[in-house]
LOSETOR-199336 format. One line per field, with one value per residue (C-alpha): residue in three letters; x, z, y; residue number from 1. Coordinates in Angstrom, 1 decimal. Layout:
<atoms>
aa	c(ala  ...)
c1	c(X  ...)
c3	c(Z  ...)
c2	c(Y  ...)
i	c(NUM  ...)
</atoms>
This chain:
<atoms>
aa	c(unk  unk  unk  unk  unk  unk  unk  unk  unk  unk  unk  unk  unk  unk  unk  unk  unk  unk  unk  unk  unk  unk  unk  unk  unk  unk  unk  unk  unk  unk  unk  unk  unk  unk  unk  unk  unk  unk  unk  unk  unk  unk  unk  unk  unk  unk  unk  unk  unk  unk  unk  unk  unk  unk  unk  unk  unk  unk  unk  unk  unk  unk  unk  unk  unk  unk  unk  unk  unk  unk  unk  unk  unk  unk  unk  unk  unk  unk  unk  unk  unk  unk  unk  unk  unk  unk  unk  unk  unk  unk  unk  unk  unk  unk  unk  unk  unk  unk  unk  unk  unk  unk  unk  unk  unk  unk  unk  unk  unk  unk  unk  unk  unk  unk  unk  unk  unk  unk  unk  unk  unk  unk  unk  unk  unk  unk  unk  unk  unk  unk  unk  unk  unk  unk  unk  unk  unk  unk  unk  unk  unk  unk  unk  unk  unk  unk  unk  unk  unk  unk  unk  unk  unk  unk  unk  unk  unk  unk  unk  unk  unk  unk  unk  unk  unk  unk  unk  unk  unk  unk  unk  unk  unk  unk  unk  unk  unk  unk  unk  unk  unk  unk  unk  unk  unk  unk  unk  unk  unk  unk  unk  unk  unk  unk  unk  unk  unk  unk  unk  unk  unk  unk  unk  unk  unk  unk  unk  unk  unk  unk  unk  unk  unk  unk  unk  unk  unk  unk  unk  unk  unk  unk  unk  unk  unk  unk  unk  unk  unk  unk  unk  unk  unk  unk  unk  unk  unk  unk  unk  unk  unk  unk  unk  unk  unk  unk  unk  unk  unk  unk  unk  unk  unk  unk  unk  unk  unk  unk  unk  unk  unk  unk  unk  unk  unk  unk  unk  unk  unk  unk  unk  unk  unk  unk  unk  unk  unk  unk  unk  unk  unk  unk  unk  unk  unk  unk  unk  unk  unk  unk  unk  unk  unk  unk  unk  unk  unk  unk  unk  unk  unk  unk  unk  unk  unk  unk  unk  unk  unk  unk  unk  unk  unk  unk  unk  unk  unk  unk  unk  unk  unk  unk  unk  unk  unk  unk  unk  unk  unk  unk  unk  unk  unk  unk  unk  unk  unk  unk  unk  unk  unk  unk  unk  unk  unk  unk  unk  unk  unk  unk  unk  unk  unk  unk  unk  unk  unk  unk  unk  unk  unk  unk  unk  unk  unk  unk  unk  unk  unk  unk  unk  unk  unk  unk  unk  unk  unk  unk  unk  unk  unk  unk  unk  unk  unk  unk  unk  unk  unk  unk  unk  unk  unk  unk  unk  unk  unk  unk  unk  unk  unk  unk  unk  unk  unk  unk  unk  unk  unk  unk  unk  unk  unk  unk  unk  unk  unk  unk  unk  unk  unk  unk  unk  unk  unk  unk  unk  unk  unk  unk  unk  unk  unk  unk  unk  unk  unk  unk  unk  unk  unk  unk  unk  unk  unk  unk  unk  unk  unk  unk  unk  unk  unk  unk  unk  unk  unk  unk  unk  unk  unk  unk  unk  unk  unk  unk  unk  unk  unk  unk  unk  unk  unk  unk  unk  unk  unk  unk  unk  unk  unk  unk  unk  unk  unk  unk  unk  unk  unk  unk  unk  unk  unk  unk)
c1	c(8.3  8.7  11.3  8.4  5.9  8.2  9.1  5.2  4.5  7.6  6.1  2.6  4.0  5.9  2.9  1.3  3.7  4.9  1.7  1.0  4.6  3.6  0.6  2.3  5.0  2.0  0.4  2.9  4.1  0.3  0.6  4.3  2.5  -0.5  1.4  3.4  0.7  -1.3  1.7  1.9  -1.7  -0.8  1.4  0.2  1.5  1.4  2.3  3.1  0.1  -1.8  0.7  -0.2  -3.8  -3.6  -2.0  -4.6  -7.3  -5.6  -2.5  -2.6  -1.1  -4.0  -6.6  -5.2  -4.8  -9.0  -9.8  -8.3  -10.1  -13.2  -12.4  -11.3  -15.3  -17.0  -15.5  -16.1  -20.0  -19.5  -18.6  -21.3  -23.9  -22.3  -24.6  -27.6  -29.8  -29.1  -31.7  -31.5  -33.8  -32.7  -34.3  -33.1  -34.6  -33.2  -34.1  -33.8  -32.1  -33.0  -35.3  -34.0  -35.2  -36.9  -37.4  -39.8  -41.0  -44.4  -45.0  -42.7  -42.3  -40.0  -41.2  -39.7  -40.8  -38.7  -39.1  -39.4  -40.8  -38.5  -38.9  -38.3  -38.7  -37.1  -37.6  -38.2  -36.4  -33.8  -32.4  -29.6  -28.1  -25.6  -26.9  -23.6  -20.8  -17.6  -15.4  -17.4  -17.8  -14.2  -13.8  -16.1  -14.4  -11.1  -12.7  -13.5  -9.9  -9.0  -11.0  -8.6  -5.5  -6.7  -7.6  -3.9  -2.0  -3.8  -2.9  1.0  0.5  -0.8  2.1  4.3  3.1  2.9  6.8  7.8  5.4  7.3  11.0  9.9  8.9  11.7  13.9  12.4  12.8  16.6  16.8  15.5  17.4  20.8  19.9  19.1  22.8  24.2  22.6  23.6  27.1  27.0  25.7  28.8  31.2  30.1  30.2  33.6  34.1  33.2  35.0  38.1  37.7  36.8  40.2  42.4  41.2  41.8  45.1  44.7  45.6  47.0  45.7  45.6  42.9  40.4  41.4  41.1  38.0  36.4  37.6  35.7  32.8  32.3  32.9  30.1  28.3  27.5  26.8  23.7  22.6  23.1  20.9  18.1  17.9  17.8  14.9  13.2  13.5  12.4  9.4  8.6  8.8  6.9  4.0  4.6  3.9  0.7  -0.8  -1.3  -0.3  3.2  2.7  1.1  3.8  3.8  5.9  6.6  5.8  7.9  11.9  14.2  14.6  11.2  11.1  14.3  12.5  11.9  15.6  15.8  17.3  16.4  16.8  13.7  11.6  11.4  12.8  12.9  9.9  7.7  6.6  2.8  1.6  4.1  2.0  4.6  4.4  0.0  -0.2  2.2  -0.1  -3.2  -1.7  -0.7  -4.7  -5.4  -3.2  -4.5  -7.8  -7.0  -5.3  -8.2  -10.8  -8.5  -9.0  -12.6  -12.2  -12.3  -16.0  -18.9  -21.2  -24.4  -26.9  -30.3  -32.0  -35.1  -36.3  -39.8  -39.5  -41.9  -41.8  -43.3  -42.5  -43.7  -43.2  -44.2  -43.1  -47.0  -46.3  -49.8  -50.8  -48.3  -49.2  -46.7  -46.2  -44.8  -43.0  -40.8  -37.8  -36.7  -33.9  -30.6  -27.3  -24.3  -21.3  -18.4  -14.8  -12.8  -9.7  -8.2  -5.1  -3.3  -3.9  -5.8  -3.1  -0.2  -2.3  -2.3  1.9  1.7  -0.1  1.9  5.4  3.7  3.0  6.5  7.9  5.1  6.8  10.6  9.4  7.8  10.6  13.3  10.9  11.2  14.8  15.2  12.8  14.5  18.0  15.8  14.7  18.4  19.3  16.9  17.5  21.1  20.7  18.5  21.2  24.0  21.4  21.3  24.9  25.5  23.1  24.4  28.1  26.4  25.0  27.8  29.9  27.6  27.8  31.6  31.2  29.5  31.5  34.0  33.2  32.4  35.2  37.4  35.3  36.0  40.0  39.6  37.8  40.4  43.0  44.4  43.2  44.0  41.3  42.5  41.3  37.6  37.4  38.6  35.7  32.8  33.7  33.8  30.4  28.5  29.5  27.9  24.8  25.0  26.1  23.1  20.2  21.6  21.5  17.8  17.1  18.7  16.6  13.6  13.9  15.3  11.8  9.8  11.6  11.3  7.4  7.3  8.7  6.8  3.2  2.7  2.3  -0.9  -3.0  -5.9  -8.2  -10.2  -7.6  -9.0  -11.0  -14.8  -15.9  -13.0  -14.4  -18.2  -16.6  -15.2  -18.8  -20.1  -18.0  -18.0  -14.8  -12.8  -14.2  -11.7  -8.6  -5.8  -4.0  -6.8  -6.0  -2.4  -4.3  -6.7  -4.6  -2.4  -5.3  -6.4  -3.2  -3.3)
c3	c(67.7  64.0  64.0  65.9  63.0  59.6  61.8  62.0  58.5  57.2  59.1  57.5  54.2  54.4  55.8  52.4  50.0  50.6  51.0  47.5  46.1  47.5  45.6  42.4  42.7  43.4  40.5  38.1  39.1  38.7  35.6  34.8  35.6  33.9  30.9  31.2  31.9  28.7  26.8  28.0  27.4  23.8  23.0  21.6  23.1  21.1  21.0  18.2  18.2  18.4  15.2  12.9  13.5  12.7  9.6  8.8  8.8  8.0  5.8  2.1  0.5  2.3  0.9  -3.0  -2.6  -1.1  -4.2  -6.4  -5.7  -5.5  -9.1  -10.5  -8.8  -11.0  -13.7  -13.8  -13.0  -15.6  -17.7  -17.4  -19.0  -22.1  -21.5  -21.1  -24.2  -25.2  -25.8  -27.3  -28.8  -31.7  -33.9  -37.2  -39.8  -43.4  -45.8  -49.8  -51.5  -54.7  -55.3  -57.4  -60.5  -62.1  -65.9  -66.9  -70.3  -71.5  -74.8  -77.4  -74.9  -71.7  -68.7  -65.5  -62.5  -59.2  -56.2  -52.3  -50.0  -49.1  -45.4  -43.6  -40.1  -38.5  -34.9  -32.8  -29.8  -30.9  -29.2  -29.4  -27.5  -28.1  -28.1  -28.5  -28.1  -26.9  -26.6  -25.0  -21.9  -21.8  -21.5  -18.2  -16.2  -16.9  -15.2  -12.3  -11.8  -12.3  -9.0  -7.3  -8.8  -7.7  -3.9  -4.1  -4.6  -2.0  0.4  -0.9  -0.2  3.6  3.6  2.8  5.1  8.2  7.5  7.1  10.1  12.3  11.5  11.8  15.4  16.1  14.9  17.1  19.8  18.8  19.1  22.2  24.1  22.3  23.7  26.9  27.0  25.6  28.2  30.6  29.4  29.2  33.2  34.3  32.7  34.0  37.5  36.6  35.6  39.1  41.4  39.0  39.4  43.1  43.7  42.0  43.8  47.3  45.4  45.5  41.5  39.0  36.5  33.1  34.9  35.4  31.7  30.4  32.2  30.8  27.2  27.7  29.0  25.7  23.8  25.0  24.7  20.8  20.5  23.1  20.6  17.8  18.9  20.3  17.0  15.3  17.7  16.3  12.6  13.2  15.0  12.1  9.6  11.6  11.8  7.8  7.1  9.7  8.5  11.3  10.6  11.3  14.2  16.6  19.5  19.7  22.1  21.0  24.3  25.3  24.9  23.1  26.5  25.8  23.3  24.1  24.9  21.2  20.2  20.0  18.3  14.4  13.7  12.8  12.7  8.8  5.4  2.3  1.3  3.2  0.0  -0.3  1.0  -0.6  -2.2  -5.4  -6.2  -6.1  -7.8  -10.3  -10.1  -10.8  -13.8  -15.3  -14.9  -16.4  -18.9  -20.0  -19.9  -22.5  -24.9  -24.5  -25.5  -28.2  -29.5  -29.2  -31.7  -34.7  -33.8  -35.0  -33.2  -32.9  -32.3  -32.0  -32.9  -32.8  -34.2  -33.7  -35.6  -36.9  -40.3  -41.5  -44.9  -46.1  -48.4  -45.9  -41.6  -40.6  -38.2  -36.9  -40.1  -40.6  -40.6  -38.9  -39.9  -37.3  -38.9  -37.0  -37.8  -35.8  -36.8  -36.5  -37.2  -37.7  -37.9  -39.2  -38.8  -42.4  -42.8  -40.6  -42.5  -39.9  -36.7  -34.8  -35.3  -33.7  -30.9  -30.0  -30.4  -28.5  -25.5  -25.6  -25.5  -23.0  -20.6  -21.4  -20.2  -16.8  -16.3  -16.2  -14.5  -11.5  -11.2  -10.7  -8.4  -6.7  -6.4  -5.3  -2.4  -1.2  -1.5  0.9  3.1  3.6  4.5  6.9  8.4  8.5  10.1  12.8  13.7  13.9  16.0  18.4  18.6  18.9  21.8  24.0  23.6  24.4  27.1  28.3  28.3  29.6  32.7  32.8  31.4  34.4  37.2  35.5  35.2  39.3  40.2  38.3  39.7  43.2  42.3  41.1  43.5  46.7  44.3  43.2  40.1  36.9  34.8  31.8  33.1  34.0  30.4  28.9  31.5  30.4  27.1  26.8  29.2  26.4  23.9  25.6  26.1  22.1  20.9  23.5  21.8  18.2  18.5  19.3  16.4  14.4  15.0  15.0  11.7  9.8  11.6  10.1  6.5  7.0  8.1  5.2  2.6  3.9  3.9  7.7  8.5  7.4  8.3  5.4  3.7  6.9  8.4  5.7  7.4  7.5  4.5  2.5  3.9  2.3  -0.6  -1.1  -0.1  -3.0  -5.1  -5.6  -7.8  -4.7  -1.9  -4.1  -2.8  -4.5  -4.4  -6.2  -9.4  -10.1  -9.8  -12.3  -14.8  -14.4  -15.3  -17.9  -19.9  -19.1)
c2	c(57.2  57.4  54.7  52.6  53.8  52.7  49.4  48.9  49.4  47.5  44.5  45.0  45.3  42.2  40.6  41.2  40.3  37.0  35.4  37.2  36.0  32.7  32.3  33.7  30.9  28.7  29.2  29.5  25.5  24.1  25.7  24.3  21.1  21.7  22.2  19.2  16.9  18.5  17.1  14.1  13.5  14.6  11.5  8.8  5.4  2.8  -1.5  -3.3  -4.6  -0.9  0.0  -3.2  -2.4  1.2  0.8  -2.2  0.9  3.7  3.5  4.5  1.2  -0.7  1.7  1.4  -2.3  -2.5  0.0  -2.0  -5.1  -3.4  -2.0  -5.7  -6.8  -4.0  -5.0  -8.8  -8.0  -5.9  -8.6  -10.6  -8.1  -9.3  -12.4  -10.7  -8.8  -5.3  -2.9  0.2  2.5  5.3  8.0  8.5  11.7  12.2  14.9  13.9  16.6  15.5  12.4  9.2  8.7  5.5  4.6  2.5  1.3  1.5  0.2  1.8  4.7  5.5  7.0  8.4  9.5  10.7  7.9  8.5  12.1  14.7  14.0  10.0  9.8  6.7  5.4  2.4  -0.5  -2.9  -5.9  -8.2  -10.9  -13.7  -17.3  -19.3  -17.4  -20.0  -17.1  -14.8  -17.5  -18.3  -14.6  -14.2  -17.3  -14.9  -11.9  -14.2  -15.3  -11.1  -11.0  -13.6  -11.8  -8.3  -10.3  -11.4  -8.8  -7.2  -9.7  -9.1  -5.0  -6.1  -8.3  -5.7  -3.0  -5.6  -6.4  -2.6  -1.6  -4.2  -3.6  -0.1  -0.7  -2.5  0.6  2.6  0.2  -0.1  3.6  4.2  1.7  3.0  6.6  5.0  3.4  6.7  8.7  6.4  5.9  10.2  10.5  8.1  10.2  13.1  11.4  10.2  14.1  15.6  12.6  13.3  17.2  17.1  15.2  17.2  20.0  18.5  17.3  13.5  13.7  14.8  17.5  15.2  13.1  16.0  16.9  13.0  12.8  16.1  15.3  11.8  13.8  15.7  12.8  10.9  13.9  14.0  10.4  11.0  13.6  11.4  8.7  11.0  12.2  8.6  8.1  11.1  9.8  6.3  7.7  9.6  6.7  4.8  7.2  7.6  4.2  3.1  6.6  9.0  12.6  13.3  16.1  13.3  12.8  8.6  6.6  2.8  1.0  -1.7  -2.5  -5.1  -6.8  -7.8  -9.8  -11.6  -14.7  -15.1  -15.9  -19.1  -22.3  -21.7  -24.7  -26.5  -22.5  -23.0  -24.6  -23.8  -26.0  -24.2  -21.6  -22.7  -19.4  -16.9  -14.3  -13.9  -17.7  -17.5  -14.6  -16.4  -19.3  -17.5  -15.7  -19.4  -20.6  -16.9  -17.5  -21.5  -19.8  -17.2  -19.8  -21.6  -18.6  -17.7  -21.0  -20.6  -17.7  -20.2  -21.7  -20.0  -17.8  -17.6  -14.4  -12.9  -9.5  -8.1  -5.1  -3.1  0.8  3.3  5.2  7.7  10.0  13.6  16.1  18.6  19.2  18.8  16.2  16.0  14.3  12.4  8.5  6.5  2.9  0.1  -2.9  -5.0  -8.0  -10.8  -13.0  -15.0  -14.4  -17.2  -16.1  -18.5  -17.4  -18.7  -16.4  -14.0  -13.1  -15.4  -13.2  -15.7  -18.5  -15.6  -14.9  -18.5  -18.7  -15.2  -16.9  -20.1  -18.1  -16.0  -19.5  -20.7  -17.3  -17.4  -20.8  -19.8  -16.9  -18.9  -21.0  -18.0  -16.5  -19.8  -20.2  -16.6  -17.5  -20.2  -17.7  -15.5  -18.1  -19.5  -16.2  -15.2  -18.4  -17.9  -14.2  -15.7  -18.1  -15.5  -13.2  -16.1  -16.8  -13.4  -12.3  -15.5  -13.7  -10.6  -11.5  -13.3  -10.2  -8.0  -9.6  -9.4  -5.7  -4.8  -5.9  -4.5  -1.4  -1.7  -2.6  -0.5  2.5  1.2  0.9  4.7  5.7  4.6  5.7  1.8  2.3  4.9  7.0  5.4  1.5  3.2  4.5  1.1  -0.4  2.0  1.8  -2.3  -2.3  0.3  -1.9  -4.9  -3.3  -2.2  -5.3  -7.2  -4.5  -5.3  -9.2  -9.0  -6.4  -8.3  -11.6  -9.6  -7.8  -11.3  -13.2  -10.2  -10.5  -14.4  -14.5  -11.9  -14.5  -17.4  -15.9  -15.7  -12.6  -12.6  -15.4  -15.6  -13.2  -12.9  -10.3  -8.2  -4.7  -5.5  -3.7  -6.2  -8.9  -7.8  -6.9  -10.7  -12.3  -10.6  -12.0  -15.7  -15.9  -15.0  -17.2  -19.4  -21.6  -20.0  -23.2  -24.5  -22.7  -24.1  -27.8  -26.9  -25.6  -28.5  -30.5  -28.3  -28.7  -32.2)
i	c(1  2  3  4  5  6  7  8  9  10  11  12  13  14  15  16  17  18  19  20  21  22  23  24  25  26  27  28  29  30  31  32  33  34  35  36  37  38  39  40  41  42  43  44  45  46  47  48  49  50  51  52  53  54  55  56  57  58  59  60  61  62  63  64  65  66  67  68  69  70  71  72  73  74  75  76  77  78  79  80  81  82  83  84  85  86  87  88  89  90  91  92  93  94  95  96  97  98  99  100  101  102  103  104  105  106  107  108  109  110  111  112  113  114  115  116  117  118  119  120  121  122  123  124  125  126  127  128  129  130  131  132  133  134  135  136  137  138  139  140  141  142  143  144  145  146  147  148  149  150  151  152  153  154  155  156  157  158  159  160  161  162  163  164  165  166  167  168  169  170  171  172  173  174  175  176  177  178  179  180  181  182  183  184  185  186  187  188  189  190  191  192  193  194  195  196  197  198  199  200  201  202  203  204  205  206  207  208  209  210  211  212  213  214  215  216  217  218  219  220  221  222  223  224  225  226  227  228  229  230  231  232  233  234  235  236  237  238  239  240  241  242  243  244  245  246  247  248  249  250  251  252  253  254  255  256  257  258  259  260  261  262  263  264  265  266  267  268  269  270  271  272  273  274  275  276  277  278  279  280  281  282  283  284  285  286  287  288  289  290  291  292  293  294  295  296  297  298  299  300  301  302  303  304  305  306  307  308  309  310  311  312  313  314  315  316  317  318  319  320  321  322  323  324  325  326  327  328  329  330  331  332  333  334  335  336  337  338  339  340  341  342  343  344  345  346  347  348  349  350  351  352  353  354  355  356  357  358  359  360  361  362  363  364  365  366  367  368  369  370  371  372  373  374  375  376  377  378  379  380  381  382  383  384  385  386  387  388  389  390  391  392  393  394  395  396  397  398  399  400  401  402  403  404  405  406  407  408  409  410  411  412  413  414  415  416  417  418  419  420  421  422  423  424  425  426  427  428  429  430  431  432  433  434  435  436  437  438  439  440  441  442  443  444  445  446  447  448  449  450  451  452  453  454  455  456  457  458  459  460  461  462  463  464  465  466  467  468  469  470  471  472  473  474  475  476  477  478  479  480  481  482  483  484  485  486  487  488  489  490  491  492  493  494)
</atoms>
């Protein structure tokens, strides 16, 4: 009977502990899963196209380049107050400590007497504003092209950051497909590892196989490692550059495969006459036309000036600080002032030679800028065409690689074959698939740096963030042709 009794409760108690163990298990997997969904809704995937417009909006170099326009607009508005009249008022009080003295003679007899109060009191509006002023006017069409200069050189930073942004991207790219091919190349050798192991142990081979196979095993091992962790740095330059903070998990969507479409025959992609929109030769340009301009308003330093004034003050003068009976006296002036430059001491006719060494030097300048353009462009070009020759032998091989890696597992595998031909296999197949992912990083990076060097990369000042694009409306001196500048000061010095 008490047998029957501890067999009845052992069967309750088991009856409520496993559904409880049960539901413990259960709930500690939704929350495994839980967890693991949270941190996959943590990670930021991203395109290239997602990356470029990002750092558009959000990276530093993009921000200092907008504030820097919007600094050069200020101060060319600035400018132009120059042009209109300056009024100021102003207060002035002196105290006499001791009072001038006058002679005067008076028959046979001379008298003096002390001249002026103890107390003047001084105040009243001024105004002043240039009439002709040749200098002054050359001076404001320099601030305008300041605005087109500041415009350009934030069209270089944006061309800049779009290059880095996309061989960035790319690197990540390269880096994920090489850990993919490690990983890969690391799970056959560990399959190669247990069919080698499981044969020596049934005796089918010898000992050194298992051993060779192991050894190969944790040789592939570190390299997997390796490029997981040159995954992890590219993904943290990359979210360096577009801006975003560097705990966000991203994931760069896509692979190399993907863009292999876009090798092809370099032939007729570019030459080196196509340097119209390189941001280095306009900014060039525009410093020349800034340049003719300042020759031209240092010139304008020898003609005369012309300026009004205007002038309406009250006195008033005491011996005493009894204001309330003071009587103050308006008077005002008007008048003209001409100015005529005769001799400088030579400083005006330097800072003419200054200028014209300085537009000599802008000229040898452009023209080495030039020629190490069209160095660049060659060599882009060149690195596109070796890109393409060499992804067509990589591909090529790959194909080869792979069956003969098959085969040579199959040879193994029925015991035809040695250990040492499936290493030589696997090793010439990961190869291939390096040497495939390189080609196309390669063309990619040398059409970013080419794109980069031609002005492509971005199309006009309309890719500019809204707020740039405002900023430019404002400011007429922008809504300028920058190719329009080099023709005017051609024709100038003509």
């Amino acid at each position: 009977m008490k047998k029957k009794f501890l067999k009845f409760i052992a069967i309750i108690s088991a009856a409520i502990v496993l559904p409880c163990g049960t539901s413990a298990q259960t709930a500690v997997n939704a929350q495994v899963a839980t967890n693991g969904q949270a941190a996959a809704n943590d990670t930021l995937a991203l395109t290239l196209n997602e990356a470029l417009q990002i750092a558009k909006s959000q990276s530093f170099t993009v921000k200092i380049a907008d504030k820097e326009v919007q600094k050069t607009g200020y101060a060319k508005n600035g400018s132009y107050s120059s042009l209109f009249p300056q009024i100021n008022f102003s207060g002035a009080y002196q105290r006499t400590i001791k009072k001038q003295v006058m002679y005067m003679k008076m028959d046979t007899v001379t008298r003096s007497f002390a001249v002026g109060t103890a107390n003047v009191y001084n105040m009243g509006f001024s105004a002043s504003m240039p009439l002709i002023n040749f200098s002054l006017w050359k001076s404001l069409e320099i601030s305008g092209k300041s605005v087109d200069l500041a415009v350009e050189q934030a069209r270089s930073s944006r061309q800049d950051l779009i290059d880095q942004v996309q061989q960035a991207f790319y690197t990540c790219l390269l880096a994920s497909d090489s850990y993919d091919v490690y990983r890969e190349n690391y799970n056959n050798t560990v399959h190669s590892y247990r069919d080698a192991k499981a044969k020596y142990e049934s005796g089918r081979s010898a000992k050194y196989d298992m051993i060779r196979a192991e050894v190969t095993m944790q040789n592939a091992e570190p390299s997997m490692y390796d490029a997981q962790n040159s995954m992890v740095l590219a993904m943290w330059k990359l979210k360096a550059l577009i801006g975003i903070d560097l705990n966000t998990n991203i994931k760069c969507i896509g692979k190399l495969s993907d863009y292999k479409d876009a090798l092809r025959d370099v032939s007729f992609v570019a030459d080196t006459t196509m340097l119209d929109r390189n941001s280095s030769l306009k900014q060039l340009d525009i410093q020349s036309y800034i340049l003719s301009k300042t020759y031209k308003m240092q010139l304008a330093q020898y003609y005369p000036t012309l300026s009004a004034s205007l002038s309406y003050s009250w006195i008033a003068m005491a011996e005493d600080f009894k204001f309330k009976d003071y009587n103050w006296n308006p008077y005002s002036v008007g008048g003209l002032s001409l100015t005529v430059p005769i001799f400088s001491g030579g400083q005006r006719w330097y800072n003419l030679k200054q200028t014209k060494v300085q537009q000599e030097e802008l000229d040898l300048q452009r023209e080495n800028t030039r020629r190490n353009l069209v160095v660049a462009v060659k060599q882009c070009l060149s690195s596109l065409e070796t890109a393409v020759k060499q992804y067509s032998a990589a591909q090529a091989s790959i194909e080869g690689a792979k069956t003969g890696y098959e085969i040579a597992q199959k040879r193994y595998e029925i015991g035809s074959g040695t250990l040492l031909e499936m290493n030589d296999a696997q090793l010439a197949l990961l190869q291939a698939k390096l040497n495939l992912n390189q080609s196309i990083y390669t063309y990619l990076v040398a059409k970013s740096s080419l794109d980069k060097v031609l002005g492509v990369n971005v199309n006009d000042e309309t890719e500019y963030n809204p707020q740039k694009r405002e900023l430019i409306k404002k400011l007429p001196a922008a809504e300028m042709e920058h190719s329009k500048a080099a023709d005017n000061w051609s024709e100038g010095n003509k």
